[in-house]
MARMARSE-48128 format. One line per field, with one value per residue (C-alpha): residue number from 0; residue in three letters; x, y negated, z. Coordinates in nm, 4 decimals, padded with zeros to 6 digits. Layout:
! residues N
num	NUM|...;
residu	ala|...;
xx	X|...;
yy	Y|...;
zz	Z|...;
***
This chain:
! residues 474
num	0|1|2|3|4|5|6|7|8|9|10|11|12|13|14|15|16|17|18|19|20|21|22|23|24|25|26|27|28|29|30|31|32|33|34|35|36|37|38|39|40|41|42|43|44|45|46|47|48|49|50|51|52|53|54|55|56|57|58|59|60|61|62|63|64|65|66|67|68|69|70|71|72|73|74|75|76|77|78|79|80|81|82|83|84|85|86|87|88|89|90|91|92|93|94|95|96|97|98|99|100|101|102|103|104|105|106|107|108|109|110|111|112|113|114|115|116|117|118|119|120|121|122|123|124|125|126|127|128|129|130|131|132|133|134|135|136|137|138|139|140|141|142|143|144|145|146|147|148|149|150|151|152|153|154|155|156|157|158|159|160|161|162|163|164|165|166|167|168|169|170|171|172|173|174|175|176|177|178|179|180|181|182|183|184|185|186|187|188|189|190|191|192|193|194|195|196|197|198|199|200|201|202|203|204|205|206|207|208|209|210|211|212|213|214|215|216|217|218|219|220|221|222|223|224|225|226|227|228|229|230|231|232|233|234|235|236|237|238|239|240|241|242|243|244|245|246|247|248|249|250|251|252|253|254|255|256|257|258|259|260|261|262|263|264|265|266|267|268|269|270|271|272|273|274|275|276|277|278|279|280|281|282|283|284|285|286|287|288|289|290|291|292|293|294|295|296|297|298|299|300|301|302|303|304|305|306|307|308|309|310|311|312|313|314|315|316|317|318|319|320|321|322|323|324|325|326|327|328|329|330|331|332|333|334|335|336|337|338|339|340|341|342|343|344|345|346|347|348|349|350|351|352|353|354|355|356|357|358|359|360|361|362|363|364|365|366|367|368|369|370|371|372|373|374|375|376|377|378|379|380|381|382|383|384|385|386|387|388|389|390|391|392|393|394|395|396|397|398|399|400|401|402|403|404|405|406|407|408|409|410|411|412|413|414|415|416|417|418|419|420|421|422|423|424|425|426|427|428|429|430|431|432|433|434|435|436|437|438|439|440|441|442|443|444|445|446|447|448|449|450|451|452|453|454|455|456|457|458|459|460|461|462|463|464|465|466|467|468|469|470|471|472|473;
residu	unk|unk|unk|unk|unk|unk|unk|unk|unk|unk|unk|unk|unk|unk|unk|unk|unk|unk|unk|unk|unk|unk|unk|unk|unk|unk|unk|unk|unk|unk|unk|unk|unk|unk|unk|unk|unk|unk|unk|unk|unk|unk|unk|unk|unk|unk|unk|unk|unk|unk|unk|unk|unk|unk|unk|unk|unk|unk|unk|unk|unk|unk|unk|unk|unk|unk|unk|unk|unk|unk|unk|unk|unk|unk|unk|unk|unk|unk|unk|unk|unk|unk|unk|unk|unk|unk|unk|unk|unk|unk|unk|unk|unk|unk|unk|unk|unk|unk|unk|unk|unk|unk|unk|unk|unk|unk|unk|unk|unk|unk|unk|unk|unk|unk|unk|unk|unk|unk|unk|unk|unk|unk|unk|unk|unk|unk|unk|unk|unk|unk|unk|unk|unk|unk|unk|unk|unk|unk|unk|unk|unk|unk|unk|unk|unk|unk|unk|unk|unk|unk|unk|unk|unk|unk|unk|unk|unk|unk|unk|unk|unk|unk|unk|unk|unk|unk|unk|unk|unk|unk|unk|unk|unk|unk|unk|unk|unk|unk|unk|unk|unk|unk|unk|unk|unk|unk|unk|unk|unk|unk|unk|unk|unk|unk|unk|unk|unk|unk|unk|unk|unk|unk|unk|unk|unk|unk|unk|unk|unk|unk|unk|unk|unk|unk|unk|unk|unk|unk|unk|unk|unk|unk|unk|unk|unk|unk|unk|unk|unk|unk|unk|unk|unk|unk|unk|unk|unk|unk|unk|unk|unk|unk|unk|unk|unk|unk|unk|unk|unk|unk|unk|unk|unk|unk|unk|unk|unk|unk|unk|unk|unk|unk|unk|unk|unk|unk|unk|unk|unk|unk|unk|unk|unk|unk|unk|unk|unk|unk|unk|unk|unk|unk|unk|unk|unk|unk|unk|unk|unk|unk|unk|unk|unk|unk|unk|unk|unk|unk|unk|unk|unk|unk|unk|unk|unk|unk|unk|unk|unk|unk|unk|unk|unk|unk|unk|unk|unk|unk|unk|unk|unk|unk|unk|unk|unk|unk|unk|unk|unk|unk|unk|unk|unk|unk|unk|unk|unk|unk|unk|unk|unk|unk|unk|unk|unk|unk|unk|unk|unk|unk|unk|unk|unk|unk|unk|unk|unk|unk|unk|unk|unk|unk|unk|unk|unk|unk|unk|unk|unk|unk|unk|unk|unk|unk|unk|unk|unk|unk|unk|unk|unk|unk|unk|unk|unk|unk|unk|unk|unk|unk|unk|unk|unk|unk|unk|unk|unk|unk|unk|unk|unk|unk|unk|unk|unk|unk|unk|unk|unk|unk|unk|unk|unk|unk|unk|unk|unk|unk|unk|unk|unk|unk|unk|unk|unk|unk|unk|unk|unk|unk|unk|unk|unk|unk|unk|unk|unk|unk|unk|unk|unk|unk|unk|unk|unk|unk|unk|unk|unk|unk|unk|unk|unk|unk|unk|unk|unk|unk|unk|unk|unk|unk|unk|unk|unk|unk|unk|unk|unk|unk|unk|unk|unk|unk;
xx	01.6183|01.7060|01.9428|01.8685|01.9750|02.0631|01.8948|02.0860|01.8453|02.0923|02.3402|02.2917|02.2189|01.9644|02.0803|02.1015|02.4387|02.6917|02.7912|02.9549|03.1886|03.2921|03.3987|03.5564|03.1792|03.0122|03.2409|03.1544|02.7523|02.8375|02.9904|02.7022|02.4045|02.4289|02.4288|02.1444|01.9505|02.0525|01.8938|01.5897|01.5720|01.6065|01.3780|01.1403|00.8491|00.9804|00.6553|00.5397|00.8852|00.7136|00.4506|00.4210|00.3096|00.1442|00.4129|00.5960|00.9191|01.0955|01.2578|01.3420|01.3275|01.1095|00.8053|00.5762|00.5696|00.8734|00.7142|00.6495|00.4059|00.4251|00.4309|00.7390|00.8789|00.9920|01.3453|01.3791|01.2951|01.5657|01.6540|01.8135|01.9841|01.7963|01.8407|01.6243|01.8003|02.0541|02.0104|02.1922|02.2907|02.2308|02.2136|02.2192|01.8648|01.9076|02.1249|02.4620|02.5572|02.2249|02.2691|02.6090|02.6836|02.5893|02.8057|02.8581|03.1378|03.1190|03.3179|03.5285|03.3983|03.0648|03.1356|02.9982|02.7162|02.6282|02.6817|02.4791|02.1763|02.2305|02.2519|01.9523|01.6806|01.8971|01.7916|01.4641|01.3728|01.4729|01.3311|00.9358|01.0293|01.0838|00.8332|00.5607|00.7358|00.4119|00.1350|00.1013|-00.0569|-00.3976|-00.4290|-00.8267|-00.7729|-00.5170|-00.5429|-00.4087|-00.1677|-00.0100|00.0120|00.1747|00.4613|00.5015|00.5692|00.8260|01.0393|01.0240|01.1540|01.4125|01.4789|01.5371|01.7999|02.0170|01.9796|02.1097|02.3773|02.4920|02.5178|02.7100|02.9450|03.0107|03.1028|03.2005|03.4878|03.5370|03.3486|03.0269|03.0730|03.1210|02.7759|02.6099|02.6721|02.5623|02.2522|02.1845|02.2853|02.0273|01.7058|01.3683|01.3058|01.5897|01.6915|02.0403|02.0625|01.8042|01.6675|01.8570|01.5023|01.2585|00.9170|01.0926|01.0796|00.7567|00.5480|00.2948|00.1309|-00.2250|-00.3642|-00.4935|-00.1169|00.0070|-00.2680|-00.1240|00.1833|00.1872|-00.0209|00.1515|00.5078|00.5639|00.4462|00.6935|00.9489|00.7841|00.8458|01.2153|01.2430|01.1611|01.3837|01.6507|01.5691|01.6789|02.0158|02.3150|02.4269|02.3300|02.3284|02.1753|01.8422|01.8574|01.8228|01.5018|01.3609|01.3068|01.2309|00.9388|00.8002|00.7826|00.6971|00.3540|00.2249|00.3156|00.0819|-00.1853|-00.1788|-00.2203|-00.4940|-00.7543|-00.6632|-00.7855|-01.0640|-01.1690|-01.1727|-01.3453|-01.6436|-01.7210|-01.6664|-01.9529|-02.1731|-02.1448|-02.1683|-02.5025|-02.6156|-02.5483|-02.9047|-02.6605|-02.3955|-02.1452|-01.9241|-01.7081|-02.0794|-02.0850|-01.7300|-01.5367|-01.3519|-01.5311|-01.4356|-01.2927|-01.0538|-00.9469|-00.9054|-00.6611|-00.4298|-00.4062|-00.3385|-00.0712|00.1069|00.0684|00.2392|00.5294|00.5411|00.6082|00.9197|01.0646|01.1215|01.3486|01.3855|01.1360|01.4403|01.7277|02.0757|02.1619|01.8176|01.9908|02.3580|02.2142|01.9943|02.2911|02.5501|02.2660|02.2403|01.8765|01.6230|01.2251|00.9350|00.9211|01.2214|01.2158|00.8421|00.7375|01.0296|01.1863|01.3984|01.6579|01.8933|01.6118|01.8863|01.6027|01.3264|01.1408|00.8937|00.6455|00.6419|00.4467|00.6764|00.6786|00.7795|00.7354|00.4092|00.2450|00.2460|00.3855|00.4527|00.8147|00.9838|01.3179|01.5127|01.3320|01.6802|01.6385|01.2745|01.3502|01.1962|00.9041|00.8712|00.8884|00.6237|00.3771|00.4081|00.3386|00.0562|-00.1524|-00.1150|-00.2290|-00.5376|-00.6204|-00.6561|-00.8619|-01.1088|-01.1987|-01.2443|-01.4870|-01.6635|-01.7019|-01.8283|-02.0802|-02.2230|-02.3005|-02.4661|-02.2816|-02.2168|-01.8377|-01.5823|-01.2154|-00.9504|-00.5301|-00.3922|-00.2075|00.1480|00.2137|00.0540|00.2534|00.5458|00.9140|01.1208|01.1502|01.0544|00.7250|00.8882|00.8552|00.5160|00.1673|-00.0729|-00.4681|-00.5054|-00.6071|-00.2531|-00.3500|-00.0864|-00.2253|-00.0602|00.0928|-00.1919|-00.4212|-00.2576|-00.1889|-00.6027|-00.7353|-00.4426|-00.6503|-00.8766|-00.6477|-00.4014|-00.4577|-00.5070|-00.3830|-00.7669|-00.7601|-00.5038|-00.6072|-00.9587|-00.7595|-00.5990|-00.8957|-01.0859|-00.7997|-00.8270|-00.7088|-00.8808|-00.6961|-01.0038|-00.9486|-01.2263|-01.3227|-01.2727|-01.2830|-01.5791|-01.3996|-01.2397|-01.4388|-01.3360|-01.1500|-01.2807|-01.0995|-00.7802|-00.4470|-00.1724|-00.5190|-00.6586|-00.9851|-01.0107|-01.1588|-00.7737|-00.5489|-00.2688|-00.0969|-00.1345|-00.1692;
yy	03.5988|03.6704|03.4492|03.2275|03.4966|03.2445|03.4124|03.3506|03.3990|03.2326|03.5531|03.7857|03.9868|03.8498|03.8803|03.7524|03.9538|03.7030|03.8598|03.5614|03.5501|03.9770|03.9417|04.3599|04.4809|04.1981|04.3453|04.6989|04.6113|04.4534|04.7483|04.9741|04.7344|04.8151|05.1951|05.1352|04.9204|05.2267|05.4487|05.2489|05.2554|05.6458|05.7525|05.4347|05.3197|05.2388|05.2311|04.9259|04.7696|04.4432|04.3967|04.1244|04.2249|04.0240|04.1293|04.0498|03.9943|03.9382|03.6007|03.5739|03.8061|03.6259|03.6836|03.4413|03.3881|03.6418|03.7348|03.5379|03.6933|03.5769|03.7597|03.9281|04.2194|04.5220|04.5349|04.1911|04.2733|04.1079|04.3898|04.2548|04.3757|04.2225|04.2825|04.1634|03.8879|04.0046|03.9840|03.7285|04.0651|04.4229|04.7792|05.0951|05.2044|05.5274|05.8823|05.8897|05.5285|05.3635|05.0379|04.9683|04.6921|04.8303|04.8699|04.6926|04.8679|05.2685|05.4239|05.7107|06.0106|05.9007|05.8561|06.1833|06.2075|05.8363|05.8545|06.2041|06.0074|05.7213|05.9539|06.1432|05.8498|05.6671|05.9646|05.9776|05.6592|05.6576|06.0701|05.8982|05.6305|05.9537|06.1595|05.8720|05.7493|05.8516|05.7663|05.4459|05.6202|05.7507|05.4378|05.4353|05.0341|04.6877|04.7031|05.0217|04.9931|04.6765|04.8801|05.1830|04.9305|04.7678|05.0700|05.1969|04.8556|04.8633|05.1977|05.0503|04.7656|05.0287|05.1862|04.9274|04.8537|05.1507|05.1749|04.8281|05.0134|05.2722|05.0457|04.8082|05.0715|05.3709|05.2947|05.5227|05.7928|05.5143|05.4372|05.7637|05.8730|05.5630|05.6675|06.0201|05.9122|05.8295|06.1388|06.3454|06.3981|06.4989|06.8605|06.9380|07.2625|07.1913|06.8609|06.8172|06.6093|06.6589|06.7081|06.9548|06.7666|06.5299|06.7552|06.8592|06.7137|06.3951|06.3721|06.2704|05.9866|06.2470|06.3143|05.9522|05.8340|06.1646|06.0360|05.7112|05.8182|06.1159|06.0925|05.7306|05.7358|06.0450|05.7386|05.5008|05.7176|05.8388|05.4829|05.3965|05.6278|05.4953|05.1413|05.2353|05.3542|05.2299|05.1286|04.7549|04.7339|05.0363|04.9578|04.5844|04.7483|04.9713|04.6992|04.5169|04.8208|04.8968|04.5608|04.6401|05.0509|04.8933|04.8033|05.1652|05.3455|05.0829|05.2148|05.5317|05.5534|05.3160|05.4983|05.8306|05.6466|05.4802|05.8689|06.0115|05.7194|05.8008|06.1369|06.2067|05.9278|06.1308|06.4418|06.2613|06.1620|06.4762|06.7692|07.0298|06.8216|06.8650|06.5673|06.7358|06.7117|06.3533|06.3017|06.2940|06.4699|06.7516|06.7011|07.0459|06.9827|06.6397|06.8756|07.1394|06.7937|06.6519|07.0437|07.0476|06.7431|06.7023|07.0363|06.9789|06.6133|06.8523|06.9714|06.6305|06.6413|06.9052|07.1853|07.2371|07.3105|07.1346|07.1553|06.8927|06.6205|06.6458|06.5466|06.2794|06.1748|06.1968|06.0058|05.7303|05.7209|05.7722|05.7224|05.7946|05.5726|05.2512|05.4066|05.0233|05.0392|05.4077|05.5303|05.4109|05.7028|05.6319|05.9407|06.2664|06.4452|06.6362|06.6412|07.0128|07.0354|07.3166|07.4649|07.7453|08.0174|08.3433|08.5959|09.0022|08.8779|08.6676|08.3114|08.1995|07.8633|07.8017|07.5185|07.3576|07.0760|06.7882|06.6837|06.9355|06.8584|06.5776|06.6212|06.7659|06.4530|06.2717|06.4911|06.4850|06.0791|06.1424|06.3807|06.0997|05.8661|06.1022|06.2251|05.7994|05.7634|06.1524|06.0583|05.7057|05.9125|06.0830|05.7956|05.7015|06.0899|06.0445|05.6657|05.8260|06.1332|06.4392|06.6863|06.7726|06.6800|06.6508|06.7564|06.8372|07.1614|07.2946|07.2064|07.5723|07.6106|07.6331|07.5922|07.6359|07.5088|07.5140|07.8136|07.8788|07.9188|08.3121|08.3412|08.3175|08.0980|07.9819|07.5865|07.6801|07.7847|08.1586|08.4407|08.5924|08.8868|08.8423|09.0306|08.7730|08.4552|08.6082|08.6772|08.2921|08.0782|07.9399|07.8403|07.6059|07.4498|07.3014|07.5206|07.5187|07.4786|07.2073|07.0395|07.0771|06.9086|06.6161|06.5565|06.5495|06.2980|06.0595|05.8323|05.4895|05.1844|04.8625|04.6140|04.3780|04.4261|04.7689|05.0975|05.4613|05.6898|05.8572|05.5996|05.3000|04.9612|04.8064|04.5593|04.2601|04.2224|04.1407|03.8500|03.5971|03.7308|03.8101|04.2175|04.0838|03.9250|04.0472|04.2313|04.3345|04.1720|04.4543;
zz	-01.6642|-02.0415|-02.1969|-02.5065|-02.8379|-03.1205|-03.4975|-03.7533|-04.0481|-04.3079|-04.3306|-04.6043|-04.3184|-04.0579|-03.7262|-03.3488|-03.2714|-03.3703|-03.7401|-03.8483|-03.5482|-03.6159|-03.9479|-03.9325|-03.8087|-04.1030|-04.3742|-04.3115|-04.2868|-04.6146|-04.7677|-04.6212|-04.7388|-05.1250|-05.0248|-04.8113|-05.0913|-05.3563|-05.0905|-05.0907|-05.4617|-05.4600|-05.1772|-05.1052|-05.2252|-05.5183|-05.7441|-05.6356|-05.5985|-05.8257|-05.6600|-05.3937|-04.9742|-04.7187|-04.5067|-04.1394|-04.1282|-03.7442|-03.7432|-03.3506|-03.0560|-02.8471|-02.7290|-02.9374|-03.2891|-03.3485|-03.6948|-03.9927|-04.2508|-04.6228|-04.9478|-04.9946|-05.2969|-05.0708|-05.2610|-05.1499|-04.7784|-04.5450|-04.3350|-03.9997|-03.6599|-03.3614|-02.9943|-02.7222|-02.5270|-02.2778|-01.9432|-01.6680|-01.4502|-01.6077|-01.3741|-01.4781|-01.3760|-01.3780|-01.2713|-01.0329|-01.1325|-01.0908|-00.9440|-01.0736|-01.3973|-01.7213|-01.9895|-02.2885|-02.4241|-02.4768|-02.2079|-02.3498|-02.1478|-02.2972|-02.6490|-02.7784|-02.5928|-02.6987|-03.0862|-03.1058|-02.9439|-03.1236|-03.4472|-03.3755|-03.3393|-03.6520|-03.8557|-03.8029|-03.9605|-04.3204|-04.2957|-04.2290|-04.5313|-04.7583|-04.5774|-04.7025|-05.0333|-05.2527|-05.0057|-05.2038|-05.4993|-05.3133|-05.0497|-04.9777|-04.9730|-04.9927|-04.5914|-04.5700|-04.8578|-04.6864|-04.3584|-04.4991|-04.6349|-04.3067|-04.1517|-04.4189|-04.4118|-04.0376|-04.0004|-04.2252|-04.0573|-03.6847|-03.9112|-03.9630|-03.5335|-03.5268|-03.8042|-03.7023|-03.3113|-03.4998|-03.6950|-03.3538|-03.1703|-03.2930|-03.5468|-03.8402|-03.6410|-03.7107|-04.0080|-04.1497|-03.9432|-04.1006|-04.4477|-04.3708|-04.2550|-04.6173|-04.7880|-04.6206|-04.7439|-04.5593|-04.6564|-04.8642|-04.7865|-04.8129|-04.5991|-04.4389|-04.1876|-03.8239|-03.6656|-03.8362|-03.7599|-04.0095|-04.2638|-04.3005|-04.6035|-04.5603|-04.8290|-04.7282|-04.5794|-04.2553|-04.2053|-04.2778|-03.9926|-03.7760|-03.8363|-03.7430|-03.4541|-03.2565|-03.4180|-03.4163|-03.0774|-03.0116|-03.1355|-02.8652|-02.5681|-02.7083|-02.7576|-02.4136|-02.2582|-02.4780|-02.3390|-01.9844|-02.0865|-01.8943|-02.2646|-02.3038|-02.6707|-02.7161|-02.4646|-02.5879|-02.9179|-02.8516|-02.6685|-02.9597|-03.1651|-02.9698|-03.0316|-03.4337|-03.3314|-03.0899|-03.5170|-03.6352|-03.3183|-03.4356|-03.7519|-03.6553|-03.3653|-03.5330|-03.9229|-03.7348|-03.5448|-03.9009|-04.0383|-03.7298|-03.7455|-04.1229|-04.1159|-03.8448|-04.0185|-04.3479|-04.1079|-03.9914|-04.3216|-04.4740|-04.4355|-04.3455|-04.1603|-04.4076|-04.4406|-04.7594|-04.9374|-04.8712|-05.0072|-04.6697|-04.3934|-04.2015|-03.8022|-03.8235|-04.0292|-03.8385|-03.5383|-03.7724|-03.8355|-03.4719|-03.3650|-03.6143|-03.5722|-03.1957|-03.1475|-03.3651|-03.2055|-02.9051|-03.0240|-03.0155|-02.6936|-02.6454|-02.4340|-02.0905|-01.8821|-02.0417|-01.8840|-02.1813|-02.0251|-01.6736|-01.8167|-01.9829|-01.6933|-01.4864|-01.6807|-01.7190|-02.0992|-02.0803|-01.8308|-01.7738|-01.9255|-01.7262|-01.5015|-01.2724|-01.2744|-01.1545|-00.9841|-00.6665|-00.6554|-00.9820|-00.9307|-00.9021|-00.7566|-00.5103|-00.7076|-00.8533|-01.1398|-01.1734|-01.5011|-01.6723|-01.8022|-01.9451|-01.7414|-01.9025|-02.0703|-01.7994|-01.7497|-01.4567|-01.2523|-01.0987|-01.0201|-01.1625|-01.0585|-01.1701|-01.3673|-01.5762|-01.6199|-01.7380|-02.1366|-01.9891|-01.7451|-02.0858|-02.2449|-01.9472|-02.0713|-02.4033|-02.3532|-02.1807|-02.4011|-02.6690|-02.4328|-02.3529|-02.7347|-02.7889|-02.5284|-02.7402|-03.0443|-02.8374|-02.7177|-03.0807|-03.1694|-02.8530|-03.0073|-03.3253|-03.1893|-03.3051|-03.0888|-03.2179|-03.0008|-03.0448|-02.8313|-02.8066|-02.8219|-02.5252|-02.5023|-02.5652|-02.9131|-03.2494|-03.1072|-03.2784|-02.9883|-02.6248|-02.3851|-02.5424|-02.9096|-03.0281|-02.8260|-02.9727|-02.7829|-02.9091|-02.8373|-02.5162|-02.4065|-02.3638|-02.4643|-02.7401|-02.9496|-03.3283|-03.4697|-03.3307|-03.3775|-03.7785|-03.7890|-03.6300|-03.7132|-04.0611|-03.8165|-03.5858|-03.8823|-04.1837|-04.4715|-04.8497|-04.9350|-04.7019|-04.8115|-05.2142|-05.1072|-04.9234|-05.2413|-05.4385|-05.2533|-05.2034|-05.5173|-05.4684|-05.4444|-05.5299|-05.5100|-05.2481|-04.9909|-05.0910|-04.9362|-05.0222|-04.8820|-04.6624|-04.3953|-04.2547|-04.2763|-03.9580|-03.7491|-03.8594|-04.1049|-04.0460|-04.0113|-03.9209|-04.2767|-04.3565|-04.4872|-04.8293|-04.8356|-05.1726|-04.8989|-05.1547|-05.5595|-05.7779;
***
């Protein structure tokens, strides 16, 4: 049973980790907070920085009533560290040591290993907070303006879990990581992003609702592994993180079901079935954006056969989605996975220890969440009557990393030659054309209860609100 985490929401930095008994650890979030805040400033949202959001704010880890919602000025935004409660009696649940106490210090063999992973999800969330710092300016409504600045102080707010994981832990090493984590940039070509999906542009309100649908839910699965690592703090930490991340897939899947239900009732009301005649998104070119993010969601992953997956397995610092609750067998030491290669032009199935499977055991997660969510877009296609349906690319399409990188496949996963993929490939991802028409339709609208042609209105608002609620006062 979890023990009782006391908040401390009086310290100029929110917390349930005991700050104000490590004063070395307080002192150096201290020093890091301004740089974080100037940060902000620089690559935020900063446009709207005076203007006052309905939003949630995490006040206690547990399970009820964890969030208060109230109007609050982003710059003013207390960012805290929270970690779900710690357990009576913690295992390692997974690799050679499953079964044995977890650790709550970082044993030395594992240090490396431990910061780079820790690193690598840090830097991923200020990169989506500077991927979306403009999305403000074209929001098709107050709902959707207050959602888009959830997600960015959120994804703040799972930086400092991790820079405060960094700082703990790691010494000088951590600190100096933490404040590199705010000298990159998303795109820049001469620091970028560690990760290149976090590097492309999104600068749409298609990509944002991509986004926040396949990449964010890239974070929950990463996450999820993450929270069966033999590393206490570090899975108490992405426990709570995927409480906040559950908001940022919401955002995501019903956005893109809002755009899929207008676009084929303008597709429907339109003589020709054009829905870019009526003023909105043509199902087409929804399909080029889910074929373009899903694949480079792919990527995340890592390698198909990764010698690096099975150390990591094996040393316990990550495990499988719900490791306690679909796996009796914790260690996988016997295990094969059938893969598709390519093998002198042909694709061909052979097996590899399942350790060094284990990204693609992670993917094969991913994929069906992703499928669950494209076959209720097609339930809503099939109410409204047109006869377009969605679906996801093959795992082997557009890809830059992994075994299938340097091949050309169509989204059905067939080998196709460069000629072929250079004559179709406007066809499958988005194009310039598309993306200038994208930016001409997406004018904002500020009026409270209104909402631009191209998305529907959701069900029901947010934070017990109705939808004709001011989210945020312009």
């Amino acid at each position: 049973m979890p023990q009782a985490c006391a908040v401390d929401l009086n310290d100029q930095i929110p917390n349930n980790v005991g700050l104000a008994d490590d004063p070395k650890v307080r002192r150096a979030l201290l020093h890091w907070q301004p740089k974080y805040l100037e940060w902000w400033q620089e690559m935020g949202p900063t446009d709207f920085a005076p203007n006052d959001i309905y939003l949630r704010t995490a006040v206690s880890v547990d399970s009820g009533g964890w969030a208060n919602y109230d109007y609050v000025r982003m710059p003013d935004y207390r960012w805290g560290i929270f970690l779900s409660p710690q357990r009576r009696e913690s295992l390692i649940r997974a690799g050679d040591l499953a079964g044995q106490r977890a650790w709550n210090a970082v044993p030395g063999e594992y240090r490396t290993a431990l910061r780079r992973l820790i690193v690598t999800q840090a830097d991923t969330e200020p990169a989506s907070v500077e991927q979306q710092r403009m999305l403000g300016h074209t929001a098709p409504s107050l709902y959707d303006l207050r959602n888009l600045f959830q997600v960015n102080v959120e994804e703040g707010r799972h930086l400092w879990a991790m820079v405060y994981l960094l700082h703990k832990f790691f010494g000088r090493d951590g600190r100096d990581e933490g404040d590199m984590l705010l000298e990159r940039r998303s795109g820049d070509p001469d620091k970028p992003r560690i990760l290149g999906t976090f590097n492309q542009p999104c600068d749409n309100w298609l990509s944002f609702f991509c986004f926040t649908m396949f990449v964010d839910r890239d974070g929950k699965y990463q996450l999820a592994a993450l929270k069966e690592s033999a590393f206490e703090p570090l899975a108490r930490s992405c426990e709570f993180m995927l409480t906040e991340e559950a908001f940022h897939l919401f955002v995501g899947e019903t956005g893109l079901c809002r755009i899929i239900r207008r676009s084929a009732e303008l597709t429907k009301l339109d003589p020709n079935g054009d829905a870019r005649a009526q003023g909105g998104i043509d199902l087409p070119l929804i399909q080029r954006a889910i074929n373009y993010w899903f694949s480079f969601c792919l990527d995340l992953f890592g390698g198909e056969i990764s010698s690096n997956a099975a150390e990591v397995f094996a040393n316990g610092l990550k495990g499988r989605f719900k490791e306690d609750q679909r796996y009796s067998d914790h260690r996988a030491l016997d295990g094969v996975y059938a893969l598709t290669t390519v093998d002198n032009g042909r694709l061909q199935t052979r097996e590899v220890p399942l350790r060094n499977a284990m990204n693609e055991v992670l993917r094969d997660e991913y994929i069906r969440d992703c499928t669950r969510a494209l076959n209720k877009w097609n339930r809503v296609l099939a109410k409204t009557g047109v006869d377009f349906r969605l679906s996801l690319p093959s795992r082997r399409f557009h890809r830059h990393h992994g075994i299938y990188a340097g091949h050309s496949f169509n989204p059905a996963g067939e080998l196709i030659d460069p000629d072929t993929w250079n004559l179709m490939h406007t066809h499958w991802l988005p194009t310039p054309q598309d993306q200038a028409y994208l930016h001409e339709i997406m004018q904002p609208v500020y009026e409270p209860g209104k909402f631009a042609n191209w998305i529907s209105p959701p069900s029901r608002g947010l934070g017990g609100q109705p939808l004709e609620f001011a989210y945020v006062r312009m």
